[in-house]
ROBA-391927 format. One record per residue: residue number from 0; residue in one letter; x, y, z of N, C-alpha, C in turn. Coordinates in Angstrom, 3 decimals, padded with zeros to 6 digits. Each point is the difference from the previous one (the first is absolute). Layout:
N
{NUM, 'A', {X, Y, Z}, {X, Y, Z}, {X, Y, Z}}
...
//
This chain:
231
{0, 'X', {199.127, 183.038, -066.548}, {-000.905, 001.125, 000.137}, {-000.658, 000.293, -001.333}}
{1, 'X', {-001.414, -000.416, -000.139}, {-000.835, 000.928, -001.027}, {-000.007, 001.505, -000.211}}
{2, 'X', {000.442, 000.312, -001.127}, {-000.085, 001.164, -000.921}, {-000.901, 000.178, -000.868}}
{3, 'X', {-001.099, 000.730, 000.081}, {-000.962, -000.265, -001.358}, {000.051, -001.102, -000.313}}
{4, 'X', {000.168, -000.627, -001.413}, {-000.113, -001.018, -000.172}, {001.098, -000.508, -000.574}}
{5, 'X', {001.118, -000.178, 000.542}, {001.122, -000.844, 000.556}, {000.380, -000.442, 001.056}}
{6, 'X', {001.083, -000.647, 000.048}, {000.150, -000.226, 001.548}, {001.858, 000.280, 000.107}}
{7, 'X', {000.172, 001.018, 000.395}, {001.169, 000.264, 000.392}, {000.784, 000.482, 001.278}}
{8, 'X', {001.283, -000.578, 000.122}, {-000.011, -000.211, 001.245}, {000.889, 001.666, 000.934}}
{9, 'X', {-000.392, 000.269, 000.894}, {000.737, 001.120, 000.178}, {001.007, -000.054, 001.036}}
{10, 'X', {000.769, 000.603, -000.045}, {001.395, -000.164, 001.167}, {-000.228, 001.405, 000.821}}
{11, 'X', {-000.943, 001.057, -000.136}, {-000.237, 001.139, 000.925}, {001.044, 000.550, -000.727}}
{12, 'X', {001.190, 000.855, 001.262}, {000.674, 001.063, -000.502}, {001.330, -000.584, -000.906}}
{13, 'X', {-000.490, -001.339, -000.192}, {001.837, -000.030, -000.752}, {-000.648, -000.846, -001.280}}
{14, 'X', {-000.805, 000.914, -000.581}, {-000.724, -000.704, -001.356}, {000.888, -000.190, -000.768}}
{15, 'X', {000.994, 001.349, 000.057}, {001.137, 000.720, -000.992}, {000.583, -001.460, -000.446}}
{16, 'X', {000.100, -000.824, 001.220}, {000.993, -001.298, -000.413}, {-000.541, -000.958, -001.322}}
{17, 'X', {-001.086, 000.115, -000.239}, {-001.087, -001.212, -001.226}, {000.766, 000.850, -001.070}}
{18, 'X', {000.453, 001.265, 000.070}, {000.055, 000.462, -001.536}, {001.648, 000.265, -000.102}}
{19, 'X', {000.513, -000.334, 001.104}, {001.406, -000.258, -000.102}, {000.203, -001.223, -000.176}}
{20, 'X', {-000.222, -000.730, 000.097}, {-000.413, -001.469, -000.117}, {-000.537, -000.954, -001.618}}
{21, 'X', {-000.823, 001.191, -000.408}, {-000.256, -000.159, -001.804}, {001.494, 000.882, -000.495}}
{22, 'X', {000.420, 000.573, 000.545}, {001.481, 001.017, -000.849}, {001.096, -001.513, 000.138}}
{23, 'X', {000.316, -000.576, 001.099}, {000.792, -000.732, 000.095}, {000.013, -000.935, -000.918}}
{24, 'X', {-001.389, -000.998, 000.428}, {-000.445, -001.047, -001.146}, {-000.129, 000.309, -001.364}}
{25, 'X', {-000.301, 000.734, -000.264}, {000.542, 001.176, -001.754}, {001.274, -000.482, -000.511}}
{26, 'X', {001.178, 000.690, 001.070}, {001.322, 000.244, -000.228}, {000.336, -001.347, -000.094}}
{27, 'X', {-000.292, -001.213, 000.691}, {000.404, -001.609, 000.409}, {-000.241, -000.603, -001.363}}
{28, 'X', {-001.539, 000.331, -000.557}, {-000.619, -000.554, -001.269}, {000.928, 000.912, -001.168}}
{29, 'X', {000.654, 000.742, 000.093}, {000.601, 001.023, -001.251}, {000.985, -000.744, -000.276}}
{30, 'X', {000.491, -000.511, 001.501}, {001.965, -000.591, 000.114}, {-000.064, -001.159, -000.770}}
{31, 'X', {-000.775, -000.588, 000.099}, {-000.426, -001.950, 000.038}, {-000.536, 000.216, -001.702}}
{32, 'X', {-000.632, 000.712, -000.522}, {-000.686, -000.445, -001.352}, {000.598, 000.770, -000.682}}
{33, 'X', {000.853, 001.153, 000.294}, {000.856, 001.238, -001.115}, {-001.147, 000.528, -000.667}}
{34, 'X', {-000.749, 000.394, 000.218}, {-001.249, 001.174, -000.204}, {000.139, 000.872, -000.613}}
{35, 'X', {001.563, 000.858, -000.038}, {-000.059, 000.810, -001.030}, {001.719, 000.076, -000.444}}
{36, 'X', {000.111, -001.113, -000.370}, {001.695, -000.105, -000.077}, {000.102, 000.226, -001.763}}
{37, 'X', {-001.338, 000.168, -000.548}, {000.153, -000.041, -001.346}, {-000.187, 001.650, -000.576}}
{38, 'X', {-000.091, 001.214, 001.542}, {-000.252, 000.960, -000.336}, {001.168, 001.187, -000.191}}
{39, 'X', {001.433, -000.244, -000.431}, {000.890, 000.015, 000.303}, {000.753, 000.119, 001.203}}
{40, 'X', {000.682, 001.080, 000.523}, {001.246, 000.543, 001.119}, {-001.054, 000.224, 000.803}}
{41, 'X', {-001.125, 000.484, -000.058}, {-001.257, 000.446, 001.197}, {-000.450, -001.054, -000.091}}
{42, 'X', {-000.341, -000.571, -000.341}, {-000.850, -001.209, 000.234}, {000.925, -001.333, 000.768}}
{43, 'X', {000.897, 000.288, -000.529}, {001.114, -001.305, 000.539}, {000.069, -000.089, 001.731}}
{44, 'X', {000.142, 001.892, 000.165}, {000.319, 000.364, 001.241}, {-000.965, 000.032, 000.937}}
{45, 'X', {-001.073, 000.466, -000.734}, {-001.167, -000.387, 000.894}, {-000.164, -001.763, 000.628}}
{46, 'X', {000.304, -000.328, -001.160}, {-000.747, -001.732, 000.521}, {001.474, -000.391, 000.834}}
{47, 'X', {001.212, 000.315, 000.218}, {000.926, -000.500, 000.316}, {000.038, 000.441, 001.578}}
{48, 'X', {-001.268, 001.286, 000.276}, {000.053, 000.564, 001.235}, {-000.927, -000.737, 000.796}}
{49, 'X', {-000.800, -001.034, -000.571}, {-000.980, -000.762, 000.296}, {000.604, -000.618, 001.186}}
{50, 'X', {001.371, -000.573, -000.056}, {000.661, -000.671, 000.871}, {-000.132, 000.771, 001.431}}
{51, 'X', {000.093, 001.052, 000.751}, {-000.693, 000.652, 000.880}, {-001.332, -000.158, 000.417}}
{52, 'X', {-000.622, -000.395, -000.422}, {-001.678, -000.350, -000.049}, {000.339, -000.794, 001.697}}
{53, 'X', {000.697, -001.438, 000.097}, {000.533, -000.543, 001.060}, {-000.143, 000.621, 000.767}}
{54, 'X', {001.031, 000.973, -000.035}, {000.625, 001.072, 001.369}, {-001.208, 000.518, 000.555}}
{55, 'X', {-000.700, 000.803, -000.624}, {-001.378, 000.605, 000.009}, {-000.749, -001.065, 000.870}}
{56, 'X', {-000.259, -001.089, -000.064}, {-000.695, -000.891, 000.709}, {000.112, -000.555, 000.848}}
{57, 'X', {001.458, -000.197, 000.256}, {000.880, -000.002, 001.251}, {-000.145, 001.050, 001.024}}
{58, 'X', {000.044, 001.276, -000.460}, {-000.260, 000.982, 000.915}, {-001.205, 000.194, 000.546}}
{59, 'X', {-000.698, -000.364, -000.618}, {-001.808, 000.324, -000.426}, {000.005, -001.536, 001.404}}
{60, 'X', {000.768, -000.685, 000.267}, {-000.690, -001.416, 000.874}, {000.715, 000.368, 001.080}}
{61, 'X', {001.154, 000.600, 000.082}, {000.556, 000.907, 001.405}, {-001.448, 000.780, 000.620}}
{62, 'X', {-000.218, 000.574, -000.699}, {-001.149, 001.030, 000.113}, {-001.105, -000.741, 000.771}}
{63, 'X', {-000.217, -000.948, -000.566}, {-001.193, -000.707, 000.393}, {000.139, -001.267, 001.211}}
{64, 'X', {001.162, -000.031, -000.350}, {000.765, -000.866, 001.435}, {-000.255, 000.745, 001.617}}
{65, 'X', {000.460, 001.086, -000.391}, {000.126, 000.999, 001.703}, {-001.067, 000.283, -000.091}}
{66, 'X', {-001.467, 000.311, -000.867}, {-000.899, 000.379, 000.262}, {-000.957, -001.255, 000.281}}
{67, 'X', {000.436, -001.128, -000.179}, {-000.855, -001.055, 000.299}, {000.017, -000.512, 001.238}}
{68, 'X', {001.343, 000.154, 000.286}, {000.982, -000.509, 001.469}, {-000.581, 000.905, 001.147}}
{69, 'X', {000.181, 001.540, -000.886}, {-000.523, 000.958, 001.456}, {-001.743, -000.108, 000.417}}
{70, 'X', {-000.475, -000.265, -000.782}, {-001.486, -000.115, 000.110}, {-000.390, -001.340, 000.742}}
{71, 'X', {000.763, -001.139, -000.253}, {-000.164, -001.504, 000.769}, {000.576, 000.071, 001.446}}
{72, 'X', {-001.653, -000.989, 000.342}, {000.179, -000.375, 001.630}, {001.768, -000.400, 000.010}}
{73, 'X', {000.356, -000.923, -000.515}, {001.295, -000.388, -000.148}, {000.563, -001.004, -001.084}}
{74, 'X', {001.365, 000.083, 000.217}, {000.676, -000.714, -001.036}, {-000.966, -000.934, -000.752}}
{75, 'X', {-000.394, -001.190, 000.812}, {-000.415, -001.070, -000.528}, {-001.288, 000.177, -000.993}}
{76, 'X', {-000.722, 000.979, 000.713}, {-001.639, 000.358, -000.904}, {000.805, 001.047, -001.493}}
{77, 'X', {000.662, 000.729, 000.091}, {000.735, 000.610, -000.635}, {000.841, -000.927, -001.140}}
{78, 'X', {000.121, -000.834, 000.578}, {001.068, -001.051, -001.124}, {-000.689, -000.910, -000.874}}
{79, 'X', {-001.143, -000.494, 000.376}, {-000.914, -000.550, -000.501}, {-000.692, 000.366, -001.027}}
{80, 'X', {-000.707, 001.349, 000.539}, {-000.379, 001.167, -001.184}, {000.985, 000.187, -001.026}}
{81, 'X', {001.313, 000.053, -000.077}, {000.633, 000.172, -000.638}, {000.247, -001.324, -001.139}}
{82, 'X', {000.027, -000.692, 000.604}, {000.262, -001.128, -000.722}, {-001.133, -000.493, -000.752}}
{83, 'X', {-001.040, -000.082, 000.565}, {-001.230, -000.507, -000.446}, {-000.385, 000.782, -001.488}}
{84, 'X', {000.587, 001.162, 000.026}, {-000.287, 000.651, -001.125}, {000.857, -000.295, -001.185}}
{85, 'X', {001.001, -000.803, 000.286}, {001.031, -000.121, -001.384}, {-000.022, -001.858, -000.165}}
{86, 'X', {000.017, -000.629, 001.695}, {000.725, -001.660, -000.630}, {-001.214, -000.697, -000.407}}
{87, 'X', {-001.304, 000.220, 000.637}, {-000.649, -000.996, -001.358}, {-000.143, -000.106, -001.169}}
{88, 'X', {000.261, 001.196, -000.702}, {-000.069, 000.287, -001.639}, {001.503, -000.457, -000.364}}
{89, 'X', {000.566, -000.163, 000.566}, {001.705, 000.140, -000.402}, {000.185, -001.657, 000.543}}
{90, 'X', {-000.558, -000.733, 000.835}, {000.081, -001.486, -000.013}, {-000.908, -000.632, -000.963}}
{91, 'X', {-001.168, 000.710, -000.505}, {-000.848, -000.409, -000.689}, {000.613, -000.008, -001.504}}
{92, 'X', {000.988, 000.918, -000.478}, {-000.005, 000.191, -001.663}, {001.492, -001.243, -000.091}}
{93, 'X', {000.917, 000.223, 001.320}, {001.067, -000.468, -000.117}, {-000.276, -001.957, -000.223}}
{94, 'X', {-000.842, -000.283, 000.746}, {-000.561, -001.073, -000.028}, {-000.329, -000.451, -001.404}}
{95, 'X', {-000.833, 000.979, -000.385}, {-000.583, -000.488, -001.169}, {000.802, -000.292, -000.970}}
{96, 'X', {001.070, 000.833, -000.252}, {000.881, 000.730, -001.192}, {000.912, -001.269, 000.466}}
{97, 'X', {000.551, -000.429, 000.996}, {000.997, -000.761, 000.178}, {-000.789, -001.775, -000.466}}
{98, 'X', {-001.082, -000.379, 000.671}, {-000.415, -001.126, 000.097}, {-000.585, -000.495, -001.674}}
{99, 'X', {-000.586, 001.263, -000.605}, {-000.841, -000.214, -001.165}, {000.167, 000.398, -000.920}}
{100, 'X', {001.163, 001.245, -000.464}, {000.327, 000.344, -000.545}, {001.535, -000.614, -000.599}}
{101, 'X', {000.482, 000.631, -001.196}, {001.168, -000.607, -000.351}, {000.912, 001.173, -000.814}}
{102, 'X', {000.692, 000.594, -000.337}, {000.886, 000.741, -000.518}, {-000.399, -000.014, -001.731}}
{103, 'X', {-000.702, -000.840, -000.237}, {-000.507, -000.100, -001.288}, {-001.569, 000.747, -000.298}}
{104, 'X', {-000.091, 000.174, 001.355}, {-001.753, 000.687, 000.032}, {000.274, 001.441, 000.581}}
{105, 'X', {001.207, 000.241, 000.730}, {000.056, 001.422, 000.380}, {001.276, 000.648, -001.230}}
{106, 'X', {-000.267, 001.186, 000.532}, {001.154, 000.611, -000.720}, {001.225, -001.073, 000.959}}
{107, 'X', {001.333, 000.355, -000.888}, {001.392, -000.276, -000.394}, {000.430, 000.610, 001.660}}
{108, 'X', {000.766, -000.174, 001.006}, {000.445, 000.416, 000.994}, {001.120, 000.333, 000.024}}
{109, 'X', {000.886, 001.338, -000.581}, {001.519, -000.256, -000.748}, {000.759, 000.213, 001.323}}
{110, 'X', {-000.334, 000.146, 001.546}, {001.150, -000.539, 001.159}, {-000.200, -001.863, -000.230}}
{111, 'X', {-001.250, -000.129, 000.001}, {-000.073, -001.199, 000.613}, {000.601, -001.001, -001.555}}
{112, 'X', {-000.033, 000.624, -000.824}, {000.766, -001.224, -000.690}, {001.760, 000.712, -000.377}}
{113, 'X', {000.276, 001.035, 000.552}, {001.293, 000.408, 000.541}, {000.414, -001.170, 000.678}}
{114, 'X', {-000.328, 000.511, 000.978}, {000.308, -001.020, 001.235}, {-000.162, -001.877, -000.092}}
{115, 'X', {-000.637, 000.031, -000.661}, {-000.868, -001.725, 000.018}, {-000.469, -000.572, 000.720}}
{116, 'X', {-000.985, 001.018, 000.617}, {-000.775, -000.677, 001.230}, {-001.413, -000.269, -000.882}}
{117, 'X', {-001.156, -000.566, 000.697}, {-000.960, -000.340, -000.292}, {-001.072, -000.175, 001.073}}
{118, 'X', {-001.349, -000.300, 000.006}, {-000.578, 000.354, 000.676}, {-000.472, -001.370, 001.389}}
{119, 'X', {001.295, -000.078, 000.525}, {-000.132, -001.502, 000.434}, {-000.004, -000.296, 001.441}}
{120, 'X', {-000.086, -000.667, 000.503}, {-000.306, -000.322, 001.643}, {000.949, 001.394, 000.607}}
{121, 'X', {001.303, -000.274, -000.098}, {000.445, 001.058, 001.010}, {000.051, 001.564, -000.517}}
{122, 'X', {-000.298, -000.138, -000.885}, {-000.411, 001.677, -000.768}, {-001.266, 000.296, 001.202}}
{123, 'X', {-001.352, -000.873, -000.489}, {-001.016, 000.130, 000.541}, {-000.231, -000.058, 001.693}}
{124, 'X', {000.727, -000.632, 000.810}, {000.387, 000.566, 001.383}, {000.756, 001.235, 000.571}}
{125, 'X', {000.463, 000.176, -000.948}, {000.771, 001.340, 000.163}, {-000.478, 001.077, -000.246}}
{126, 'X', {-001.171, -000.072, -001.038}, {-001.155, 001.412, -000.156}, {-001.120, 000.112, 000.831}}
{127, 'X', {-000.480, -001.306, 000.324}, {-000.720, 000.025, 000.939}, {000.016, 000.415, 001.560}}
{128, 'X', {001.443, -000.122, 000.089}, {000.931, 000.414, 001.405}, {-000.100, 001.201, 000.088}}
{129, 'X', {000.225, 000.781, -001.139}, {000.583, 001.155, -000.729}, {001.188, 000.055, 000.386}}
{130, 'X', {000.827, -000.561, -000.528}, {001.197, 000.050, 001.128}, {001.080, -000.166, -001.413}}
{131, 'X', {-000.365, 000.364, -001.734}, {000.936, -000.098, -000.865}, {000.851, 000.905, 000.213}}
{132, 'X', {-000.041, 001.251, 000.515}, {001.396, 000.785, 000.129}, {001.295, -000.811, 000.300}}
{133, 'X', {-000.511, -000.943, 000.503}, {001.283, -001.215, 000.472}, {000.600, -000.957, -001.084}}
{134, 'X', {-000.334, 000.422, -001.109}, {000.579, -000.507, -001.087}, {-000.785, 000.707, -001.371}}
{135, 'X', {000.888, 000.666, -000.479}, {-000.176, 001.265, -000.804}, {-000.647, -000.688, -001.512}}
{136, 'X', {000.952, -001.468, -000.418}, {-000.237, -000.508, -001.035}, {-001.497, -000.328, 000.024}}
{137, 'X', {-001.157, -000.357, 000.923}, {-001.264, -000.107, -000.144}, {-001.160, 001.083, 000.258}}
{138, 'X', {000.656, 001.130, 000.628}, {-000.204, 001.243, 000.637}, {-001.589, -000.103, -001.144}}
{139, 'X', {-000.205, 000.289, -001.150}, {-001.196, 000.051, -000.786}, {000.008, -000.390, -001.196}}
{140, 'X', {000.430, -001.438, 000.220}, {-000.112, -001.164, -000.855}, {-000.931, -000.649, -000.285}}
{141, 'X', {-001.725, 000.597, 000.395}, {-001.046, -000.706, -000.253}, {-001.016, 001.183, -000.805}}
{142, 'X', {000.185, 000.783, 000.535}, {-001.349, 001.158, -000.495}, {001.019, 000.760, -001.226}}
{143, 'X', {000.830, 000.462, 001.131}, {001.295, 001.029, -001.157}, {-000.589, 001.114, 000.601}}
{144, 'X', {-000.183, 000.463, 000.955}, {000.017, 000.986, 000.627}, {-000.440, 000.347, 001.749}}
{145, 'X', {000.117, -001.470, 000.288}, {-000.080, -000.401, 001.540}, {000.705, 000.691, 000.823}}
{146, 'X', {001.504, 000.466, -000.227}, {000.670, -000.127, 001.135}, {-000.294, 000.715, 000.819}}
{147, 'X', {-001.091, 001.411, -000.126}, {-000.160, 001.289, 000.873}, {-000.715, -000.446, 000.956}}
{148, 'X', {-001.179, -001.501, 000.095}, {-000.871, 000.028, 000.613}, {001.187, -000.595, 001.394}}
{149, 'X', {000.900, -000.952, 000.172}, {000.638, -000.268, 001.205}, {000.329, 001.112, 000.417}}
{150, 'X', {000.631, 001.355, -000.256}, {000.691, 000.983, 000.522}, {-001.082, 000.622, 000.258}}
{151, 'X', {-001.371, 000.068, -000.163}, {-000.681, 000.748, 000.470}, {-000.692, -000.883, 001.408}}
{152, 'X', {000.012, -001.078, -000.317}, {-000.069, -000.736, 001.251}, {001.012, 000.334, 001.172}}
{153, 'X', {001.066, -000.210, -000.644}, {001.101, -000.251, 001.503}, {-000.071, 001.529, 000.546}}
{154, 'X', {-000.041, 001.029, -000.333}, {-000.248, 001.450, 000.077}, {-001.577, -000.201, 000.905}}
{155, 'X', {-000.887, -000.223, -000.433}, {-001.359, -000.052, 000.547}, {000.443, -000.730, 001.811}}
{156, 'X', {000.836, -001.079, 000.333}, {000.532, -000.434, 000.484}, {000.901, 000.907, 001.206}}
{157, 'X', {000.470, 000.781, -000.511}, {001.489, 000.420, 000.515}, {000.017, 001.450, 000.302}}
{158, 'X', {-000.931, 000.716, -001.425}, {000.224, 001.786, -000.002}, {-000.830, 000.218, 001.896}}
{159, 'X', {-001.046, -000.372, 000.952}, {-000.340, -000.050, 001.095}, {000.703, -000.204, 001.190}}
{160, 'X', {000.913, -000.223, -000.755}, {001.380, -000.052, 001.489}, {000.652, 000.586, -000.157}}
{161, 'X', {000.140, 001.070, -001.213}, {000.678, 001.606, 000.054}, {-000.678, 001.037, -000.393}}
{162, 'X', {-001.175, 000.032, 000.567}, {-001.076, 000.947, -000.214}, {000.634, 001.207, 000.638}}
{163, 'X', {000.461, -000.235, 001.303}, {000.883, 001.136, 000.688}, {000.743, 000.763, -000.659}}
{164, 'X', {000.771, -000.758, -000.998}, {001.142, 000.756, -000.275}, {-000.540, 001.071, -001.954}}
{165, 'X', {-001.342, -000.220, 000.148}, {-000.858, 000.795, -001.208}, {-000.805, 001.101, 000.508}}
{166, 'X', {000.067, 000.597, 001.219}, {-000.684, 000.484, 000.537}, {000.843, 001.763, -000.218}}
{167, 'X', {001.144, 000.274, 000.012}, {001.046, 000.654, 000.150}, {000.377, 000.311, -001.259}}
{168, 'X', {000.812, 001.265, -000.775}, {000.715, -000.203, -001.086}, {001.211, -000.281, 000.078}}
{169, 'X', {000.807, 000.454, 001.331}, {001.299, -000.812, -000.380}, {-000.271, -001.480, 000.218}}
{170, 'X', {-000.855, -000.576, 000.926}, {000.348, -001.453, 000.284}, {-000.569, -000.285, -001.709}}
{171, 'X', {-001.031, 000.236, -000.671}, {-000.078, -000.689, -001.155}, {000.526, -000.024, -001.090}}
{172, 'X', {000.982, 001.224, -000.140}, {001.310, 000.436, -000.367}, {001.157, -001.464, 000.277}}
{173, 'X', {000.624, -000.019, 001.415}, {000.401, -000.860, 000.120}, {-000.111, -001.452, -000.511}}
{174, 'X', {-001.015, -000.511, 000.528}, {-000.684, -001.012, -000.961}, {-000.181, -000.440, -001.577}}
{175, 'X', {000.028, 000.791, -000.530}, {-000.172, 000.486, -001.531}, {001.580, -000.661, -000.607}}
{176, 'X', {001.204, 001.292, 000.779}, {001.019, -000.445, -000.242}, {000.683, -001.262, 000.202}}
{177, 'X', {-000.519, -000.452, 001.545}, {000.601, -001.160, 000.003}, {-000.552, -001.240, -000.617}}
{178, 'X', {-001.408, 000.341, -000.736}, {-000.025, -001.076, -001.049}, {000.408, 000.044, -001.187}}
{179, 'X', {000.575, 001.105, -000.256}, {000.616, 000.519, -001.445}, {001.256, -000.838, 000.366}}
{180, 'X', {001.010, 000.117, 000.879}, {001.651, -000.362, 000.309}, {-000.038, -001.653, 000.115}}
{181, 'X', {-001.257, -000.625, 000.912}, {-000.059, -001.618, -000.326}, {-000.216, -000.147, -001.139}}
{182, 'X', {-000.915, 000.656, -000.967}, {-000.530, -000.416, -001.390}, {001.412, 000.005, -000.776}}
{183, 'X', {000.675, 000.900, 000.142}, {001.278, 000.290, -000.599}, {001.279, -000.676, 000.208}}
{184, 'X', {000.191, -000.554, 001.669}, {000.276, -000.857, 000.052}, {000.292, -001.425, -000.206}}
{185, 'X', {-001.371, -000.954, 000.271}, {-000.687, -001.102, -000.573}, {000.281, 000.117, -001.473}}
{186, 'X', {000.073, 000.947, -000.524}, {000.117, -000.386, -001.656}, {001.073, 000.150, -000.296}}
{187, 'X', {000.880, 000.607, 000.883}, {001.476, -000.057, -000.832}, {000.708, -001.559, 000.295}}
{188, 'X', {-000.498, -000.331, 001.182}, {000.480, -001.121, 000.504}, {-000.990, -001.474, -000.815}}
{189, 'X', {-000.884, 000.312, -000.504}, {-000.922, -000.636, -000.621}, {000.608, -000.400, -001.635}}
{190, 'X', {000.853, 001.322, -000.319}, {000.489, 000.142, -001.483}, {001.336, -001.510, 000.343}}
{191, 'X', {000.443, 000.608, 000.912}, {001.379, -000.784, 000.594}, {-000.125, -001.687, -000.173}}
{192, 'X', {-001.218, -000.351, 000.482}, {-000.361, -001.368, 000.633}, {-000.598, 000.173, -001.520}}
{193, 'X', {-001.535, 000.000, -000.160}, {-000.199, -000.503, -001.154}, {000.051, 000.496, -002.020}}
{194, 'X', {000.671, 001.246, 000.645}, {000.361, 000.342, -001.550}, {-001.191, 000.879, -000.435}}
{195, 'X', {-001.278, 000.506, 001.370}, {-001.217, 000.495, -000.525}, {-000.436, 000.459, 000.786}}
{196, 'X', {-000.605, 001.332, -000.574}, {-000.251, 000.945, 001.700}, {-002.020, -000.750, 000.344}}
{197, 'X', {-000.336, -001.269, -001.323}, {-001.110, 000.325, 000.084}, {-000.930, -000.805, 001.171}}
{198, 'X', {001.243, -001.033, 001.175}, {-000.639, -000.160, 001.373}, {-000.584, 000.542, 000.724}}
{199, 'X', {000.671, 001.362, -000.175}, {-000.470, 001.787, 000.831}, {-001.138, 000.291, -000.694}}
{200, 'X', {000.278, 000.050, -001.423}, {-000.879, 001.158, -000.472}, {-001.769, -000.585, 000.198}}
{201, 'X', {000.085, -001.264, 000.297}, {-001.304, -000.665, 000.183}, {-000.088, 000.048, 001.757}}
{202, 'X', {000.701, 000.467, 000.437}, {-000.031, -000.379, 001.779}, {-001.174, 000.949, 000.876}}
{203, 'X', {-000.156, -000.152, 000.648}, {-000.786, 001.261, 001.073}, {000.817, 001.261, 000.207}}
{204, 'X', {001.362, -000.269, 000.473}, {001.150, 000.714, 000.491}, {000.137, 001.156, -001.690}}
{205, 'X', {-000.490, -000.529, -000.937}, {000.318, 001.092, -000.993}, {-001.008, 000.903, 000.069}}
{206, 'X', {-000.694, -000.256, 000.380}, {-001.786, 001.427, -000.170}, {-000.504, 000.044, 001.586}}
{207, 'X', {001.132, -000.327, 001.020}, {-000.494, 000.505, 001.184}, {-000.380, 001.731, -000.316}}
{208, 'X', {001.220, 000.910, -000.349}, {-000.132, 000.907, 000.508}, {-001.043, 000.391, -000.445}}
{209, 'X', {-000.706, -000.205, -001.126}, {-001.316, 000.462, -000.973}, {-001.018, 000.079, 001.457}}
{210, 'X', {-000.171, -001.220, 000.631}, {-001.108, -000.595, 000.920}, {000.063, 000.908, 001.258}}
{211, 'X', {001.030, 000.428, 000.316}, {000.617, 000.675, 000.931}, {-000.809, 001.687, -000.431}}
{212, 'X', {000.442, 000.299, -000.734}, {-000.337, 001.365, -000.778}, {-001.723, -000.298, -000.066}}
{213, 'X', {-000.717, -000.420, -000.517}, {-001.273, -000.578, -000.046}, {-000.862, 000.515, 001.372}}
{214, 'X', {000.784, -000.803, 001.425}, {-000.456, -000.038, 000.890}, {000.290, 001.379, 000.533}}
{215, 'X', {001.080, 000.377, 000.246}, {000.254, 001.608, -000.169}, {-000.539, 000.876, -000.492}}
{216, 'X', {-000.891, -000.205, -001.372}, {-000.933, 001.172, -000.690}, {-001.736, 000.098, 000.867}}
{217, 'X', {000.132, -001.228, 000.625}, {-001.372, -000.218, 000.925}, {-000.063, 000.739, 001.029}}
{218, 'X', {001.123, -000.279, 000.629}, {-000.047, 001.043, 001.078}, {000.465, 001.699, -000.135}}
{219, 'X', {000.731, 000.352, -001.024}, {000.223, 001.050, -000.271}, {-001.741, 000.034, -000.404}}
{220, 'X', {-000.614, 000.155, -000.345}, {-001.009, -000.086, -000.273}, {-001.470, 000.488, 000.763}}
{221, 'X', {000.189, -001.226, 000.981}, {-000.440, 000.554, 001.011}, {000.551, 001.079, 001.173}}
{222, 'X', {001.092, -000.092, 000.156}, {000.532, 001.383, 000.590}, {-000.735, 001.620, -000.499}}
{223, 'X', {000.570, -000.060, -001.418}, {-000.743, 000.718, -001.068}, {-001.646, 000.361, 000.300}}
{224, 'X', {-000.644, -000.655, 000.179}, {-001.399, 000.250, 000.417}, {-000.259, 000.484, 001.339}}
{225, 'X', {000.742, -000.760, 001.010}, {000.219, 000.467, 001.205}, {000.299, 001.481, 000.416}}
{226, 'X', {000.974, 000.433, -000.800}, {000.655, 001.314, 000.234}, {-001.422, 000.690, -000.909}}
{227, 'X', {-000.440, 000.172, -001.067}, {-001.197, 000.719, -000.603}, {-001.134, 000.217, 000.686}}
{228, 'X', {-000.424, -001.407, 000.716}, {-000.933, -000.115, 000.804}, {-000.145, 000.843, 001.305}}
{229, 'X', {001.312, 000.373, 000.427}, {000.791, 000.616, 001.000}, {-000.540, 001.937, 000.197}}
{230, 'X', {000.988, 000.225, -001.614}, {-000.110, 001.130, -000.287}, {-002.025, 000.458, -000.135}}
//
């Protein structure tokens, strides 16, 4: 949509989200470069809160999940839209970065040379799948900050078959918790087996409830207008 003389795009009543959206990406860019870690105890804490930036965006795609889902003829036109907006840029850089690039031309990857993976045939089927949650050691072993885009996939995927249970506050209540008790679960049993909660902490099952809550603020939302509209 033309604006004077820009071109910017508008979302109608949920603009609010573009500038929650620059707060997040802020907080993500604060975590990743330490922005103000040189400003002492406030500054440390600020950039260390950056790590939330995630969460924020997680919730922020709940949000946009139930509102994309409720507005689509159905699933399939709905899933598409969804996707279309994240996997060509995200097959396009992974490609590049993996095929043409080399660890000597990007920054240093300190999981991926943790771990000692590299950017190699079965790394590269497995991002393309999105399907690294299934092995934590490559989870974002190419960019160094990949792993959110699968969990926002499998969620894009999945949050539409419990749209029901976001509609309600106890059912999204419920929900919430019972992804808190698997998350809590999975990782104690995760510590057990591999000595590291960090299979989970990269999984879907750890930031369900965020997505859950997300989709829940949509419809509280619209309820909210409903009842005003009412009065």
């Amino acid at each position: 949509m033309s604006v004077g003389n820009s071109f910017v795009r508008s979302y109608g009543s949920t603009d609010f989200i573009t500038g929650l959206r620059a707060i997040a990406a802020t907080m993500v860019v604060m975590i990743h470069t330490g922005a103000l870690l040189e400003f002492g105890t406030i500054g440390f804490n600020i950039t260390m809160a950056g790590k939330y930036g995630v969460d924020i965006f997680f919730v922020i795609s709940g949000f946009s999940i139930a509102k994309t889902f409720m507005e689509a003829k159905n699933y399939h036109v709905y899933i598409i839209k969804r996707l279309w907006r994240i996997v060509p840029l995200y097959f396009f850089v992974i490609t590049i970065v993996t095929l043409l690039l080399n660890y000597e031309v990007i920054a240093p990857n300190p999981y991926a040379e943790k771990y000692g993976v590299t950017p190699d045939l079965y790394n590269y089927i497995f991002h393309l799948t999105m399907i690294t949650y299934f092995d934590y050691r490559i989870a974002t072993s190419i960019l160094g900050v990949e792993w959110t885009i699968p969990i926002e996939v499998f969620w894009y995927a999945m949050l539409p078959y419990f749209i029901f249970y976001t509609k309600t506050f106890p059912r999204v209540l419920m929900m919430v918790l019972l992804c808190l008790f698997l998350t809590f679960l999975a990782s104690y049993f995760s510590k057990q087996i591999f000595g590291t909660i960090q299979p989970i902490k990269w999984s879907p099952i750890a930031y369900g409830h965020l997505f859950f809550l997300g989709a829940a603020s949509y419809f509280a939302r619209n309820n909210f207008y409903d009842f005003t509209s009412i009065r």
